[in-house]
C-alpha positions in Angstrom: -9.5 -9.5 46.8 -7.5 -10.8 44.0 -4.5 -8.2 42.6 -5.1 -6.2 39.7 -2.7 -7.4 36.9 -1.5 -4.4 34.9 0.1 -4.1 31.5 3.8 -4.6 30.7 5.8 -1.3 31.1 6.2 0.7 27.9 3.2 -1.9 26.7 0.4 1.1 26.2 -3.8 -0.2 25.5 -5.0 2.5 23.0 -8.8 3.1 24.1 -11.6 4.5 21.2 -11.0 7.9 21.8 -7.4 6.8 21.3 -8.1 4.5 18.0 -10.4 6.4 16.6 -7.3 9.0 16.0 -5.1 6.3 15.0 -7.2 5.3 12.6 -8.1 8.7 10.4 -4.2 8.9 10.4 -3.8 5.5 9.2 -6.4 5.5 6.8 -4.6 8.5 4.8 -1.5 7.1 4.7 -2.7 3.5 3.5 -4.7 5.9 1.2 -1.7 7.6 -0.2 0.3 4.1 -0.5 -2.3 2.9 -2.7 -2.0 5.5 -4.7 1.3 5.0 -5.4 1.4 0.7 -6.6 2.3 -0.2 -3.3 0.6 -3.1 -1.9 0.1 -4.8 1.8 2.2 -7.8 3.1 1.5 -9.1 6.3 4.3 -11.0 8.2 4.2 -12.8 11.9 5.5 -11.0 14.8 7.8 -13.7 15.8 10.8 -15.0 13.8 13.8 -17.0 14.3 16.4 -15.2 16.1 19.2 -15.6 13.5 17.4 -13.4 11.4 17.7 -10.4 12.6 20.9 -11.1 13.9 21.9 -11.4 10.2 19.9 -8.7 9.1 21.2 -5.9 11.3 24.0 -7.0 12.8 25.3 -7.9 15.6 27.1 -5.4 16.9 24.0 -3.2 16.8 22.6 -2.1 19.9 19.5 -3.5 18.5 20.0 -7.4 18.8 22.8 -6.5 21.5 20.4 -5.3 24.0 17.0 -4.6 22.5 15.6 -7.6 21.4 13.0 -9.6 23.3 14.1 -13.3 22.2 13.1 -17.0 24.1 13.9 -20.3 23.4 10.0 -21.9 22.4 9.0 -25.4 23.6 11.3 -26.8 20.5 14.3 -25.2 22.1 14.9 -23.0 18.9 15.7 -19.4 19.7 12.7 -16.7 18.6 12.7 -12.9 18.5 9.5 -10.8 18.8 10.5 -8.8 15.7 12.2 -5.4 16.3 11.7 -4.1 12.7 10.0 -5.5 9.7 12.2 -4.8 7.2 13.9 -8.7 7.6 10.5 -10.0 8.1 9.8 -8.0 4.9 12.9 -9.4 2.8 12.7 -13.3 4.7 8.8 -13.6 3.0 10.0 -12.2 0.2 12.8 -14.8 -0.5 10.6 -17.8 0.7 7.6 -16.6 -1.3 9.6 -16.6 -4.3 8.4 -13.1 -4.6 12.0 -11.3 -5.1 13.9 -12.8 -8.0 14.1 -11.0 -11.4 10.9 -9.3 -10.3 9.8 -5.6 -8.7 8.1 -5.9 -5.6 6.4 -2.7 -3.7 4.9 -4.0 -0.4 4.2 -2.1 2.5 3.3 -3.4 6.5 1.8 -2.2 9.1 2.1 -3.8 12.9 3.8 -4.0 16.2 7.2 -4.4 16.8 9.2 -5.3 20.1 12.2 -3.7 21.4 13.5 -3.2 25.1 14.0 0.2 25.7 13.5 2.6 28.7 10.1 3.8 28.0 9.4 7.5 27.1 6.9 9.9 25.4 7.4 8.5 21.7 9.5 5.3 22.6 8.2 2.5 24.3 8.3 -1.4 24.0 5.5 -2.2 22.3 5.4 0.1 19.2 3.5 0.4 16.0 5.6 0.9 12.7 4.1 1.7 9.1 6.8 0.4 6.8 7.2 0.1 2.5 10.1 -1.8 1.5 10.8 -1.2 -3.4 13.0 -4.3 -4.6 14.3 -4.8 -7.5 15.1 -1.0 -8.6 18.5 0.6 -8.4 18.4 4.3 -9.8 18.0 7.3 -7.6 14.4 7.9 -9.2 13.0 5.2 -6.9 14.9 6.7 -4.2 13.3 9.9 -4.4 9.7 8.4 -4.9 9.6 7.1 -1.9 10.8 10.8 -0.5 8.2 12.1 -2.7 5.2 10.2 -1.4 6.3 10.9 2.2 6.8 14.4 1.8 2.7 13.6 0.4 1.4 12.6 3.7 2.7 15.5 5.3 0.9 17.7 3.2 -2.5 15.7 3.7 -1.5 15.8 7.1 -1.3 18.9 7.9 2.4 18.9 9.5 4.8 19.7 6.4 5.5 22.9 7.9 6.6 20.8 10.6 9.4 17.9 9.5 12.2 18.3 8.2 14.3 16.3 5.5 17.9 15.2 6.5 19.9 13.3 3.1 23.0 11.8 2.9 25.2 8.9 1.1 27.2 6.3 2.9 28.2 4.7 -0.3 28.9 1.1 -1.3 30.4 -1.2 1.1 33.5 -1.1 0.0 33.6 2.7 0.4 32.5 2.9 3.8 34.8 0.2 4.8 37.8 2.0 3.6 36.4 5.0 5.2 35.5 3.3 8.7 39.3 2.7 9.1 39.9 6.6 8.4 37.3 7.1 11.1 38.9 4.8 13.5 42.2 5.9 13.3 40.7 9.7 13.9 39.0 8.7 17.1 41.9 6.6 18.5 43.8 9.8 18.7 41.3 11.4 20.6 40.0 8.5 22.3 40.1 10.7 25.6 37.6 12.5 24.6 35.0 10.0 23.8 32.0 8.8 25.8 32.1 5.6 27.4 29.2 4.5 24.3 31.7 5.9 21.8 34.7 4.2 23.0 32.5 0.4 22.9 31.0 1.4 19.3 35.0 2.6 18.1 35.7 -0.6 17.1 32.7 -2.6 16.6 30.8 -0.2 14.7 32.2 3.3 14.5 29.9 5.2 12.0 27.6 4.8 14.4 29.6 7.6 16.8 28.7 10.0 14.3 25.3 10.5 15.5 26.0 10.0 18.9 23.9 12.6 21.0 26.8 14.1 23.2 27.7 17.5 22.5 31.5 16.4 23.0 31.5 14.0 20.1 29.9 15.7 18.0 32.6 19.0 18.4 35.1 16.4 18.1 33.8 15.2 14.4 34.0 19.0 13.3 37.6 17.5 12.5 36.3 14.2 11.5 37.4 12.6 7.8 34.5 13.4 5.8 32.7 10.1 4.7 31.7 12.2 1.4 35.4 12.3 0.6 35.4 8.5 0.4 32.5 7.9 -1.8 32.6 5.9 -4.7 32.2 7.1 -8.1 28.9 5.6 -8.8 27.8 6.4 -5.1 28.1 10.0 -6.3 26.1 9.7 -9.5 23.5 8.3 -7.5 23.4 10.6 -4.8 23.9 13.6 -7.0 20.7 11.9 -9.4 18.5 11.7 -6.0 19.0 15.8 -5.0 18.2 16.8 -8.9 14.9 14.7 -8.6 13.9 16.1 -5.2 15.1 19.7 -6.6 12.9 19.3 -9.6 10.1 18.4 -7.0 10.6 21.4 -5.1 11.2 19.4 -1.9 13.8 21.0 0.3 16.5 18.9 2.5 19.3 19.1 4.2 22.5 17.1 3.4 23.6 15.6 6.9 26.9 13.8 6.7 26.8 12.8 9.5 23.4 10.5 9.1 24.3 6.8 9.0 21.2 5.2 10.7 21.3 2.1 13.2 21.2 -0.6 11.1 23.8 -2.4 9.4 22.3 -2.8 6.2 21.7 0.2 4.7 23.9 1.3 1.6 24.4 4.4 -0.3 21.1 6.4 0.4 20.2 7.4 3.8 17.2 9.7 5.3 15.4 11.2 8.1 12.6 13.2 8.5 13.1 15.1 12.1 10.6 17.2 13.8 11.5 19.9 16.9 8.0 19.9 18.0 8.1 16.2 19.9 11.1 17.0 22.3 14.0 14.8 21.9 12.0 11.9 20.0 12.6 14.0 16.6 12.7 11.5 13.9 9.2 10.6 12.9 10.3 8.4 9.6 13.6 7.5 8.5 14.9 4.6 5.6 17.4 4.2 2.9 18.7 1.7 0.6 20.0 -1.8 1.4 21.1 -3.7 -1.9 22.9 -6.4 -0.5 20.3 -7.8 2.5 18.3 -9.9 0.1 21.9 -11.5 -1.0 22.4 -11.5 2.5 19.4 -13.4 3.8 20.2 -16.3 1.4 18.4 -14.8 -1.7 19.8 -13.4 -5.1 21.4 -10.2 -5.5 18.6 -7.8 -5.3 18.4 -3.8 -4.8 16.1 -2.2 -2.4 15.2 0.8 -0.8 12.7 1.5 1.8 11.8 3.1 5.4 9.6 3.0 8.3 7.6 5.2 10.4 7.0 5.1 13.9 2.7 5.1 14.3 3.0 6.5 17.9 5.5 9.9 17.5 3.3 10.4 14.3 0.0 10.3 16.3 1.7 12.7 18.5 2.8 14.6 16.0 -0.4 15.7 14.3 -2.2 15.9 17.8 0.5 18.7 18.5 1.0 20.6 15.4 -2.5 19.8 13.3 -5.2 19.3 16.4 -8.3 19.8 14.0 -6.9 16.6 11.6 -8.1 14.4 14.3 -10.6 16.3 16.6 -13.5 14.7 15.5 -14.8 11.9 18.1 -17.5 10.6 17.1 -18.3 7.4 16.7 -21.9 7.5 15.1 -23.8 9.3 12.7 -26.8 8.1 13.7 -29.0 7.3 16.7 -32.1 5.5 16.9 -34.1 5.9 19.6 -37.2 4.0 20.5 -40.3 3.9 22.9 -43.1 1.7 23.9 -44.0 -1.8 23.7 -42.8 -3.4 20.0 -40.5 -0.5 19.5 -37.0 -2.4 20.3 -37.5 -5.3 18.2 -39.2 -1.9 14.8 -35.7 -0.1 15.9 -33.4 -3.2 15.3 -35.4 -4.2 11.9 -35.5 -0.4 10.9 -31.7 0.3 11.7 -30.9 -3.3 9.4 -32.6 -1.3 6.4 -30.8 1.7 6.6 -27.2 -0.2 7.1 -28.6 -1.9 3.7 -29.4 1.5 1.4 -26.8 3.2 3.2 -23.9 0.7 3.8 -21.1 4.0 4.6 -23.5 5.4 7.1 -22.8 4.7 11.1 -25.9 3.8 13.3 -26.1 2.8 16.5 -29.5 1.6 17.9 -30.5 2.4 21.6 -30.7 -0.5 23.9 -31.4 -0.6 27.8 -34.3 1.4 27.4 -34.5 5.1 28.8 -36.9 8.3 28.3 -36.7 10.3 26.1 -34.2 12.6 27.0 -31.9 9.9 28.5 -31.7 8.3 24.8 -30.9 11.7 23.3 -27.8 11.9 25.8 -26.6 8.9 24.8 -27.2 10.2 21.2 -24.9 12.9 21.9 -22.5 11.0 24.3 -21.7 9.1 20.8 -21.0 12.1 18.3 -24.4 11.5 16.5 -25.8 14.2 13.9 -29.3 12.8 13.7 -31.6 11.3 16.1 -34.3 9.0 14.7 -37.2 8.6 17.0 -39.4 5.6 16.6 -42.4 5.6 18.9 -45.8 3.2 19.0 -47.6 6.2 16.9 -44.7 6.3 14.2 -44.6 2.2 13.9 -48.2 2.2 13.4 -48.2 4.9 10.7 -45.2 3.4 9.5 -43.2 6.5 9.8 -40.5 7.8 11.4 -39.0 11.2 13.4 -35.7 12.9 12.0 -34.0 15.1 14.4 -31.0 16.9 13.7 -29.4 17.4 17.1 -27.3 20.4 16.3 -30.1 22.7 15.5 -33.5 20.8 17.1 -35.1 20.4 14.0 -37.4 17.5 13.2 -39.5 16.3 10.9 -42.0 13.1 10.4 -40.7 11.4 7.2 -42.7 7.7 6.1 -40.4 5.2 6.2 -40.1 4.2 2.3 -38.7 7.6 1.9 -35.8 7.8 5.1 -33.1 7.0 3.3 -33.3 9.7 0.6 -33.3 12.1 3.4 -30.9 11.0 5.4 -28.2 11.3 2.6 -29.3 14.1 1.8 -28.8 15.4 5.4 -25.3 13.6 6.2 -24.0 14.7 2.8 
């Protein structure tokens, strides 16, 4: 017997009972983007490697040792994209979509990154992205932080994240203050991690979220990066928390929240949960006005963020269960008996699918008694039963039976669909 090939590690399937989840949760938040202007770009899942070198740096530990990248049959270098952000801003300049214009896109789609795979983290992951160019003031800014803070609510889980703001300012600002930082930690270099003392020098804003309980009583003492804002870094900042105080959203100014990626300027976020262990940033973005510039386009703001699909499906499953306990996949199940019946079912369930194009039916096939047919009926989540028999394809009728009381009634035909909507609301 031949070996069973098995999926990649940290490379999940997602069966129906898993989907159908995935996709009420989806469904909201594409809803709720929508709602807000923003409209969907689709990119491909490879691109060429420099990219996102470019993009996020190479000093990150995201093109250092995350990326899956292969030289194709043309001997160019490709990445399975880690992030869409680049992807986002690459289309963007080719497109011609960027220049002198506001663009809100949003994406939705795997992304590839080599990782030791855990609950919330794995290789192949999902990401729900929306990337705002050409906008600069903090009103934008807190939008964005607005219409998150939305699909918690819908969600169910607002009691349940928590919002986590800071500033690194311009560029110039955090360089002059990532020399303050270094000279800090070369004095107590001793008391680094061996992951602190390789980012020091390559990129040491980095150290301050670093997850060891050392460091981080080490920064207590830490230069502030605040003190080495720049003046309209400030405004901006301080522009952002009046507009989320007006909103009544609550945060939490973290100074120590720089994010992972290179590009990011002046606003920063992160919205953190407890309840998913140590995975606790569900969504997280800022604002990155120089990575159109530096992709090869015109100097272009931009803010945006992503989500991570699978810590939010395990979010909601843990905190909101009755969002997504529904697991059905049918309204509807036609059931049929004797000779003609099968070929009446098909042609009857086409009609209804016609009047009632929002309404799920699923015809029985395989044949089966009676009560065989009505498991499967209920096997599929189905509210109503509709029995078709040699009698009822004679008289042209059909039966209607509710499933979660036993009721039934013989309706004619012409008038089913009426009743059906009337039952199924």
């Amino acid at each position: 017997m031949a070996k069973n090939i098995q999926a990649i590690r940290g490379m999940n399937d997602y069966l129906p009972a898993d989907t159908i989840v995935w996709q009420r949760i989806e469904s909201t938040l594409k809803r709720i983007l929508t709602n807000y202007g923003i409209s969907e770009i689709r990119t491909p899942i490879v691109e060429h490697t420099p990219l996102f070198q470019r993009a996020i740096g190479e000093v990150t530990d995201v093109v250092e040792k995350e990326m899956y990248s292969f030289q194709d049959r043309g001997d160019e270098s490709l990445t399975l994209r880690p992030e869409g952000t680049a992807g986002c801003v690459r289309a963007g300049i080719e497109r011609g979509l960027l220049y002198n214009q506001e663009q809100r896109l949003w994406y939705i789609g795997p992304m590839f990154r080599y990782e030791r795979p855990q609950k919330g983290r794995y290789r192949q992951f999902h990401q729900l992205g929306a990337e705002i160019f050409g906008l600069s003031g903090p009103d934008i800014d807190a939008e964005l932080i607005m219409m998150t803070a939305r699909w918690w609510r819908e969600l169910g889980i607002a009691e349940h994240v928590t919002l986590e703001l800071n500033s690194i300012g311009s560029l110039q600002a955090r360089a002059n203050y990532r020399e303050a930082l270094v000279a800090f930690l070369e004095q107590h270099k001793e008391k680094l991690d061996e992951d602190c003392k390789r980012r020091m020098y390559t990129n040491p804003l980095r150290v301050l979220d670093s997850k060891d309980h050392g460091v981080q009583t080490l920064l207590n003492d830490a230069p502030e990066l605040f003190d080495y804002l720049d003046e309209e870094s400030k405004i901006h900042f301080d522009g952002l928390c009046a507009i989320l105080d007006a909103a009544g959203i609550k945060y939490r100014i973290n100074q120590r929240l720089v994010r992972g990626l290179d590009y990011y300027n002046r606003t920063v976020f992160e919205w953190v949960t407890t309840a998913l262990g140590a995975q606790g940033t569900v969504c997280a973005g800022g604002r990155y006005d120089g990575l159109v510039e530096q992709l090869g386009g015109h100097n272009t703001p931009a803010v945006g963020f992503a989500m991570g699909l699978e810590r939010m499906v395990l979010l909601v499953q843990e905190v909101n269960p009755d969002f997504v306990k529904e697991t059905a996949v049918t309204d509807i199940y036609l059931a049929s008996f004797g000779d003609g019946s099968q070929v009446a079912a098909m042609l009857l369930a086409e009609q209804i699918r016609d009047s009632l194009p929002g309404v799920r039916i699923m015809t029985n096939y395989g044949g089966g008694n009676f009560k065989k047919q009505l498991g499967r009926a209920d096997k599929n989540g189905a509210r109503i039963a509709l029995i078709l028999g040699e009698d009822e394809i004679a008289n042209g009728t059909v039966t209607v039976k509710e499933l979660a009381t036993g009721e039934q009634q013989t309706l004619a035909q012409s008038g089913l669909s009426a009743r059906l909507s009337e039952l199924l609301g």
